[in-house]
C-alpha positions as CSV (number, residue, x, y, z in Angstrom):
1,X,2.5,25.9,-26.7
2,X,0.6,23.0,-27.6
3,X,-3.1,23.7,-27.6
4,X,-6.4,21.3,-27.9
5,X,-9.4,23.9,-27.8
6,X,-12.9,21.7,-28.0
7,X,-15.9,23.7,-28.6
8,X,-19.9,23.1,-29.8
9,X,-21.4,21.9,-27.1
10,X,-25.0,22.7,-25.4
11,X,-28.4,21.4,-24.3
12,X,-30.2,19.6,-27.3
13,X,-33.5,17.1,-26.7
14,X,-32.8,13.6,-27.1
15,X,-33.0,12.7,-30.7
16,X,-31.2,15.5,-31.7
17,X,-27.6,16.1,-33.1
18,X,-24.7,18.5,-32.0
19,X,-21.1,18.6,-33.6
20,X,-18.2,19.3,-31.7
21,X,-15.1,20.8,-32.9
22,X,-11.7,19.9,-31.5
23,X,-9.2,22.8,-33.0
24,X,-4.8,21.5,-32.4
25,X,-2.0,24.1,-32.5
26,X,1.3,24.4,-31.6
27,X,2.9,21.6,-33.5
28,X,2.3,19.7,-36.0
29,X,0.1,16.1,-35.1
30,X,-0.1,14.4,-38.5
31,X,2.0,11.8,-36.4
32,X,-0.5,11.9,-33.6
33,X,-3.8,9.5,-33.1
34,X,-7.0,12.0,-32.1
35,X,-9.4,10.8,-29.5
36,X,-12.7,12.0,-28.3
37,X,-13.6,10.7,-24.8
38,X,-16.5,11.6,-22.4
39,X,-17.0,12.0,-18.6
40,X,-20.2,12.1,-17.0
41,X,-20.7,13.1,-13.3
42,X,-19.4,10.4,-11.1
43,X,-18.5,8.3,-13.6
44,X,-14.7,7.5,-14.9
45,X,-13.3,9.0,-18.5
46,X,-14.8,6.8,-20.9
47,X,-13.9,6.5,-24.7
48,X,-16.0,7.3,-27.4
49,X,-13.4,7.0,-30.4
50,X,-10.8,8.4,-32.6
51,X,-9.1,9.2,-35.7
52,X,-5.2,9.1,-37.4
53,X,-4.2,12.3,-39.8
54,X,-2.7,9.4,-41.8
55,X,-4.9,7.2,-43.4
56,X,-8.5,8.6,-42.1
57,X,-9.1,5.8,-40.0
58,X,-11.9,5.9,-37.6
59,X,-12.3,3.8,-34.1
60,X,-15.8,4.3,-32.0
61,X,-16.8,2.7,-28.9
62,X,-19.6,0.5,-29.0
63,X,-21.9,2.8,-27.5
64,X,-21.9,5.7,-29.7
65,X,-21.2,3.3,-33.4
66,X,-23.4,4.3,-35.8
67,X,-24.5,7.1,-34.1
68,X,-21.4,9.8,-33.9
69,X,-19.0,10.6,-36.7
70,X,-15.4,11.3,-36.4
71,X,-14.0,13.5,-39.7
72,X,-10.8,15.5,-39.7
73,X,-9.6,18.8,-41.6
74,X,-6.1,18.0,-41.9
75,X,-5.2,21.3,-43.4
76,X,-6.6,22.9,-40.0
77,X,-5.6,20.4,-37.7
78,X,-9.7,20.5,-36.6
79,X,-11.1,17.2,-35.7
80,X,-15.1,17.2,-35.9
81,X,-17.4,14.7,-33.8
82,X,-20.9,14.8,-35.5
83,X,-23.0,13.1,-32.9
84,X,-26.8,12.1,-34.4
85,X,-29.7,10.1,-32.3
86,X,-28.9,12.1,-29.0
87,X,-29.5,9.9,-25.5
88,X,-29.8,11.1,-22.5
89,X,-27.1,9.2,-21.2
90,X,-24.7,10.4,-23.9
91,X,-24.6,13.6,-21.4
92,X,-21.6,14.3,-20.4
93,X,-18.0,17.0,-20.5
94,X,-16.2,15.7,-24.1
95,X,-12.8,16.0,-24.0
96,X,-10.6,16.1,-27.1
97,X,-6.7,14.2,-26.9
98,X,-3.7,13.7,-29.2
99,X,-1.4,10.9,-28.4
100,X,1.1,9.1,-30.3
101,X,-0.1,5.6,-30.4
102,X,0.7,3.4,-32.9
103,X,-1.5,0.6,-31.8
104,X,-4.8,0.6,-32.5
105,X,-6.1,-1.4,-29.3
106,X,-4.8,1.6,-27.0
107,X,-6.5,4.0,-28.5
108,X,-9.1,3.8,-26.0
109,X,-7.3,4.1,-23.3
110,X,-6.9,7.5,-21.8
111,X,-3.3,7.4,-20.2
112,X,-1.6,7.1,-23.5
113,X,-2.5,10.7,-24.7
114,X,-0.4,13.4,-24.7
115,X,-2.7,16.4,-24.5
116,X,-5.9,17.4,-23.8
117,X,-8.5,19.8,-24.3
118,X,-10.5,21.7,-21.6
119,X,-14.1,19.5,-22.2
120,X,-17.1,21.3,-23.7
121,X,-20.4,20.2,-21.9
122,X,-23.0,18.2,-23.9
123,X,-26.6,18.0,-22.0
124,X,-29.1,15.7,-23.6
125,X,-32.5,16.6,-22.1
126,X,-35.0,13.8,-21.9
């Protein structure tokens, strides 16, 4: 049973930092492409980046570049998102994905993953 289980999320103040964990079992992904996405209330799924097993390449959305980190453990299939400079409208439910996509322009796009975590919360008080 394929599983993506996100977890670190919480309130922080703005300015602050959190890192979220996103832990894959159930078959191996070193094939797979890893995305983090967010979804605020009201608002539609929107991408903030992702990573390959292969190769350690990173992708981030313009919003969040320079701010959040993408880093993998490839031995326990745990990708990290170390997100610095908190805003308050980085609030939002952060969802984890695998996909296989090969190119790197649909990465953001949400329909071509696979499988997806349950969302851990991340509240960025003003």
């Amino acid at each position: 049973q394929v599983q993506l289980v996100e977890s670190g999320g919480g309130l922080v103040q703005a300015g602050g930092s959190l890192r979220l964990s996103c832990a894959a079992s159930g078959r191996t992904f070193s094939s797979y492409a890893m995305g983090w996405f967010r979804q605020a209330p009201g608002q539609e799924r929107e991408f903030v980046g992702a990573t390959r097993w292969r190769g350690g390449m990173t992708y981030y959305a313009d919003s969040v570049k320079g701010r959040f980190t993408i880093s993998r453990d490839n031995a326990k299939q745990t990708v990290y998102l170390q997100m610095n400079s908190l805003k308050p409208e980085d609030t939002a439910v952060y969802y984890c994905a695998a996909g296989l996509i090969i190119a790197t322009s649909s990465l953001k796009f949400s329909s071509k993953y696979d499988y997806w975590g349950q969302g851990t919360q991340v509240t960025v008080s003003s």
